[in-house]
C-alpha positions as CSV (number, residue, x, y, z in Angstrom):
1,X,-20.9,-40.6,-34.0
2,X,-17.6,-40.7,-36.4
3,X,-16.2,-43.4,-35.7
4,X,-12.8,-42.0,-36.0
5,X,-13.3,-39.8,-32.7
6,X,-14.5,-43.1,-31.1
7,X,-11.4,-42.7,-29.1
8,X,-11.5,-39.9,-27.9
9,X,-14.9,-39.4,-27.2
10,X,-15.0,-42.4,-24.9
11,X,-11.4,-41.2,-23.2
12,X,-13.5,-38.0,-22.7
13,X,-16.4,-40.2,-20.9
14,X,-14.2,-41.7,-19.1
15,X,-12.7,-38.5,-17.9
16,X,-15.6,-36.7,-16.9
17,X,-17.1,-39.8,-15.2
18,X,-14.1,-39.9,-13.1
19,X,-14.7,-36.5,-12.2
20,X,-18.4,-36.8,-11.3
21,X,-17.6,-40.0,-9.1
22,X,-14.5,-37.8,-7.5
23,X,-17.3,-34.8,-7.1
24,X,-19.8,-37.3,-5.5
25,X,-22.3,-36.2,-7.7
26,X,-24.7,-39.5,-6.8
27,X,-24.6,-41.2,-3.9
28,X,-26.5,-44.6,-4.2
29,X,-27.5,-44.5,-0.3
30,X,-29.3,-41.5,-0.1
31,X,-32.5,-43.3,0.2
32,X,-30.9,-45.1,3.2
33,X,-31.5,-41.4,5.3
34,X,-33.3,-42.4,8.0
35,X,-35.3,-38.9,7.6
36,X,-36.4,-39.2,4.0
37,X,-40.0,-39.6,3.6
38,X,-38.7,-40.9,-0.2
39,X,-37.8,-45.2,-0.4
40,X,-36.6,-46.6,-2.8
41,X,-39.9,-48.9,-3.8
42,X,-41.0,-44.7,-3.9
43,X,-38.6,-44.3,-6.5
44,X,-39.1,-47.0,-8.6
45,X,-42.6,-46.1,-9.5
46,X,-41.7,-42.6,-10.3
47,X,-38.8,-43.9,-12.6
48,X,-41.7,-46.4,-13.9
49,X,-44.2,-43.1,-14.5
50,X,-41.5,-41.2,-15.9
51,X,-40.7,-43.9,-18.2
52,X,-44.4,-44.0,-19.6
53,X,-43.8,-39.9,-19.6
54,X,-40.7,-40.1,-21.9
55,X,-42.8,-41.5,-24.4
56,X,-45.9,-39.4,-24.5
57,X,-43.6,-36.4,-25.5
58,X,-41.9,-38.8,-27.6
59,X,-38.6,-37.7,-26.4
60,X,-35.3,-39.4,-27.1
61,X,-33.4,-42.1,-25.3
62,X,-31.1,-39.6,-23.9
63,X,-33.3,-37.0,-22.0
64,X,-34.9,-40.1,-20.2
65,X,-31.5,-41.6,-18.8
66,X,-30.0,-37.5,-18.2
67,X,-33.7,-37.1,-16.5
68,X,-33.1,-39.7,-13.8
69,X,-30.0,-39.1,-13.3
70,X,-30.5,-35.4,-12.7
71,X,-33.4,-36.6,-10.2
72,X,-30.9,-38.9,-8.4
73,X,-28.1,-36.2,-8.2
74,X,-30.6,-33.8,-6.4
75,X,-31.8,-36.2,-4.0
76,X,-28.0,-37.1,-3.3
77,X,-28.4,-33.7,-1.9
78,X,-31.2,-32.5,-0.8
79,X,-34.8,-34.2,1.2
80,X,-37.9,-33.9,0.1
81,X,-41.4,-34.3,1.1
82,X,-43.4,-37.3,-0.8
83,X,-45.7,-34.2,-2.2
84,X,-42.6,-32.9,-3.9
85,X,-41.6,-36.0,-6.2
86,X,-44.0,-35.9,-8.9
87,X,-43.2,-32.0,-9.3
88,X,-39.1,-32.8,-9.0
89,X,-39.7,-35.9,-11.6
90,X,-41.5,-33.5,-13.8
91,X,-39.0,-30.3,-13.3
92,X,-36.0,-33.2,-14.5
93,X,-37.8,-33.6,-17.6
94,X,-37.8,-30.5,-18.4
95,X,-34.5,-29.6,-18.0
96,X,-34.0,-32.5,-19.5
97,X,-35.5,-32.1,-22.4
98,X,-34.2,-28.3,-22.9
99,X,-30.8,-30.2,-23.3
100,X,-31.3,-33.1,-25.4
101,X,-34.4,-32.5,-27.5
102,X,-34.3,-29.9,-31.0
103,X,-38.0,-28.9,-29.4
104,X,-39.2,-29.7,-25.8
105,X,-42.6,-29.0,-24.8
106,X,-43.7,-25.4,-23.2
107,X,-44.3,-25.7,-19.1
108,X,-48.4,-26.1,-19.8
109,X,-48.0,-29.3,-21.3
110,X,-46.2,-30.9,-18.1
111,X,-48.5,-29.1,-15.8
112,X,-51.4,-31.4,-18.0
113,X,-49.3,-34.2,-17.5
114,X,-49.4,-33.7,-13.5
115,X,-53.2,-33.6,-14.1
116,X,-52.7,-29.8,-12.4
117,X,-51.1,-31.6,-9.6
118,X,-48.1,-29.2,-10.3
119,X,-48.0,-25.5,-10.8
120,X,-46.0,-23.6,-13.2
121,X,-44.6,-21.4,-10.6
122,X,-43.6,-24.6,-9.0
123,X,-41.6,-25.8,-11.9
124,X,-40.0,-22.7,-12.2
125,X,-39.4,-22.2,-8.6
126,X,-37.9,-26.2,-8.7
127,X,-35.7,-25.9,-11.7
128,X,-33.5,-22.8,-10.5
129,X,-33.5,-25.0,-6.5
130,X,-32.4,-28.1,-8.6
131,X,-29.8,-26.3,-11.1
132,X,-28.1,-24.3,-8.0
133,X,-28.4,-27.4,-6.0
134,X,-26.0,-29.8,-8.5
135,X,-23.8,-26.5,-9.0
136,X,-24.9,-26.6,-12.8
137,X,-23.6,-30.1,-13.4
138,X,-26.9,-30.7,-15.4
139,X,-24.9,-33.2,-18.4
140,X,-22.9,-36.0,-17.2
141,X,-22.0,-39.2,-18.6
142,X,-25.1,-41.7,-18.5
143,X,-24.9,-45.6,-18.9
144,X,-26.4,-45.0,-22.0
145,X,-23.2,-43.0,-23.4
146,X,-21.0,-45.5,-23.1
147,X,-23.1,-48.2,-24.3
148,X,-24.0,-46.7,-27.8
149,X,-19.4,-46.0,-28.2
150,X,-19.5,-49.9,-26.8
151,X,-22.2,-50.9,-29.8
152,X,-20.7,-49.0,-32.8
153,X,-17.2,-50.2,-31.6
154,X,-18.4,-54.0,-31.8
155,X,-20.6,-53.6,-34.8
156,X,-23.9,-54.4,-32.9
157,X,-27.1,-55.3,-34.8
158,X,-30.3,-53.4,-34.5
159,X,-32.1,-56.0,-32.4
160,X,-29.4,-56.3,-30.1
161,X,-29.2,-52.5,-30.0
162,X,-32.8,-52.5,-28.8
163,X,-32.2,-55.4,-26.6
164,X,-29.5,-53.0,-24.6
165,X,-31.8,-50.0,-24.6
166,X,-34.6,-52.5,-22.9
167,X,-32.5,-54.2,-20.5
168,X,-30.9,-50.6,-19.7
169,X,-34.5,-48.8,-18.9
170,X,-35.4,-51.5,-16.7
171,X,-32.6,-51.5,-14.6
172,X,-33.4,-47.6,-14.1
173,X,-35.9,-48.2,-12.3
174,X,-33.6,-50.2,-9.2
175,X,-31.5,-47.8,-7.4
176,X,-29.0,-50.5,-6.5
177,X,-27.6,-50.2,-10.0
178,X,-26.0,-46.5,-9.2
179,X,-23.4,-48.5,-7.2
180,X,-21.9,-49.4,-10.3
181,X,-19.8,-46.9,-13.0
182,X,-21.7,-46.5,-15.9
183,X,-18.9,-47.1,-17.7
184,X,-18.4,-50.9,-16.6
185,X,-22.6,-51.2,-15.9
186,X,-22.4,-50.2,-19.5
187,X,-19.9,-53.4,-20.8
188,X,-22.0,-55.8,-18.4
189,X,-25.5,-55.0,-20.8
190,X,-23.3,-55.6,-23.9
191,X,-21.7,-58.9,-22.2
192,X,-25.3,-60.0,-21.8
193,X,-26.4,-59.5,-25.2
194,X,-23.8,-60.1,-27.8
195,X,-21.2,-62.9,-29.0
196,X,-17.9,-63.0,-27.4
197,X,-16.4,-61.9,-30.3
198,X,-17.6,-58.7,-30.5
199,X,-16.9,-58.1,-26.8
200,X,-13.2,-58.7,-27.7
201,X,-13.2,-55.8,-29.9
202,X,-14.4,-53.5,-27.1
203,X,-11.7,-54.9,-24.9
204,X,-9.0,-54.3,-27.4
205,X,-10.3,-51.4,-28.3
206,X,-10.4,-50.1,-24.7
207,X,-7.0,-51.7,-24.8
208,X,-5.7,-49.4,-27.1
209,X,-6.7,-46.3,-25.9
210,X,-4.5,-46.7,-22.6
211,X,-1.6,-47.4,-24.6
212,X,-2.4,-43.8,-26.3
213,X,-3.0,-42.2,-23.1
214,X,0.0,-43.7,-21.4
215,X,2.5,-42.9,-24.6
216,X,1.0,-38.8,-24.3
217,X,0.5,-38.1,-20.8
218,X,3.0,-41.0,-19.3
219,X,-0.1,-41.6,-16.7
220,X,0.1,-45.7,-16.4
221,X,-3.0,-45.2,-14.2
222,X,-4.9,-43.8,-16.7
223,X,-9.1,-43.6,-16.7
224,X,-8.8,-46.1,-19.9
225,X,-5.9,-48.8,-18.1
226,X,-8.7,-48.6,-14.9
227,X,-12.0,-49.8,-17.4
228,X,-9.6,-52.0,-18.8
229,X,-8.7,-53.6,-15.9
230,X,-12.3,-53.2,-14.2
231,X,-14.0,-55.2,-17.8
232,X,-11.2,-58.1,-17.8
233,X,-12.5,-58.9,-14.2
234,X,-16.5,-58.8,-15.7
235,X,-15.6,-60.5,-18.1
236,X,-14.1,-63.3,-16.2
237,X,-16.5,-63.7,-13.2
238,X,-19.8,-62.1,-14.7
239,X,-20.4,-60.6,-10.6
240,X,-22.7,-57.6,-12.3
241,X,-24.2,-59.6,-15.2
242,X,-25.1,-61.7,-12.8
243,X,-27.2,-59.3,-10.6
244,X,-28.1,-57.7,-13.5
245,X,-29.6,-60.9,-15.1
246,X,-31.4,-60.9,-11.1
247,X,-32.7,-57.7,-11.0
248,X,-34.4,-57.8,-14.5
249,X,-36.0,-61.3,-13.8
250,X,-37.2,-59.5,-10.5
251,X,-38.3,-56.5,-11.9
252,X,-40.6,-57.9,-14.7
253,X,-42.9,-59.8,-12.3
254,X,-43.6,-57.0,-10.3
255,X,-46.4,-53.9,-11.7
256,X,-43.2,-51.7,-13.2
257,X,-44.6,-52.9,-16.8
258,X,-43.9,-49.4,-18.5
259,X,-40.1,-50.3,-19.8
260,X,-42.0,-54.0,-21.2
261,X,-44.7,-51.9,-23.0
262,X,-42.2,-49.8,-24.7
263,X,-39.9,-52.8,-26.1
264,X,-42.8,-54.2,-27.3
265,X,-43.3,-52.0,-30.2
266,X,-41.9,-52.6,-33.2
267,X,-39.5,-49.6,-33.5
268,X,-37.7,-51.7,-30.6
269,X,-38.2,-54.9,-33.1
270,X,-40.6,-56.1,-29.8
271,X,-37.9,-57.8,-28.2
272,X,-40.0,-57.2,-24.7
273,X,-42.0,-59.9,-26.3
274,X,-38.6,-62.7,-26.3
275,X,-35.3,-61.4,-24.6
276,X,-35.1,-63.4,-21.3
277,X,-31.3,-63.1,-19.6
């Protein structure tokens, strides 16, 4: 990313992450429908398969965060049989991939993935269901968007780059993290992570952009003056860093251990083997 259009690629985040909560794109308690077969505990073990997935095809950070979140926005909308998951897991990677990858695997490869659980016709049949059922809203702005403008703005250093990427995949796999804009979930990681000082330059940074906002469109309620005023109260009471730190303690004793094998390999510098929060 130039770091020029910094500014206006994260006022464009902002934007179109204003839009999707406005839309309703997610809703955080559809596993909460009494007449789902799918729960959340359900859930977390696909996000844990799919995690283990992503890196067989050796596919980027990106297509694994627009994967689940493509998964969550259909199930926002739509209930499914416990016999369906796997195949609407797989179908998300796919589209996924056809996005954010320069070359994604042909449908044969996921169907050996399945273990011919899944049928081609099946993918195919799920992906046009899934596209028409999210209106075509297949890229929207993931937690991992804003994080990577929040760690080129405050200079981060590779290992605490990594250390963001780890802490990020694990909370995929808890559904009570889609409460919380990814723009602000986003800030909390860095908080956790980094020195204060370089979380004062995202601030100020942020800071800046609503003054440009408010001087061109004379909107004082701007998307940027909201973040802004949504970090200063993170960074004063810690309330998501906080359950943050909870739900990555929690999640590491339990058998979701795909996210702790990844970090551990030296292209993430291992830092599965020593970040504690």
């Amino acid at each position: 990313i130039i770091e020029e259009y910094f500014d206006e690629i994260l006022y464009s985040l902002l934007k179109e992450e204003s839009e999707f909560i406005s839309n309703k794109m997610i809703d955080y308690n559809y596993l909460l429908n009494t007449e789902s077969e799918i729960t959340p505990e359900m859930r977390a073990m696909v996000v844990d398969w799919l995690l283990e997935v992503h890196q067989i095809f050796h596919f980027q950070e990106k297509c694994l965060f627009t994967t689940i979140q493509l998964m969550d926005k259909y199930l926002s909308k739509k209930l499914i049989s416990i016999d369906q998951f796997q195949l609407l897991a797989l179908t998300s990677l796919n589209i996924a991939s056809k996005q954010e990858e320069v070359e994604y695997p042909i449908l044969d490869n996921f169907i050996t993935i399945s273990k011919n659980t899944v049928t081609k016709q099946e993918m195919i049949d799920m992906e046009n269901d899934l596209i028409s059922t999210i209106k075509f809203d297949i890229l929207s702005p993931t937690v991992l968007d804003f994080f990577q403008i929040y760690a080129s703005i405050s200079n981060l250093n590779p290992v605490e780059v990594s250390q963001g990427l780890y802490i990020m995949n694990i909370l995929l796999i808890d559904i009570n993290m889609l409460k919380y804009k990814n723009s602000i979930l986003a800030f909390a990681v860095l908080k956790l992570i980094t020195k204060e000082e370089n979380i004062n330059k995202v601030i100020l940074f942020i800071e800046d952009i609503n003054k440009k906002a408010y001087k061109i469109n004379g909107n004082e309620n701007n998307e940027a003056h909201i973040l802004v005023d949504e970090i200063n109260k993170e960074n004063n009471n810690n309330e998501i860093g906080v359950e943050i730190k909870y739900l990555f303690r929690t999640i590491l004793k339990t058998h979701y251990h795909n996210a702790k094998n990844k970090f551990n390999n030296q292209i993430f510098h291992a830092v599965s083997s020593y970040t504690s929060i």
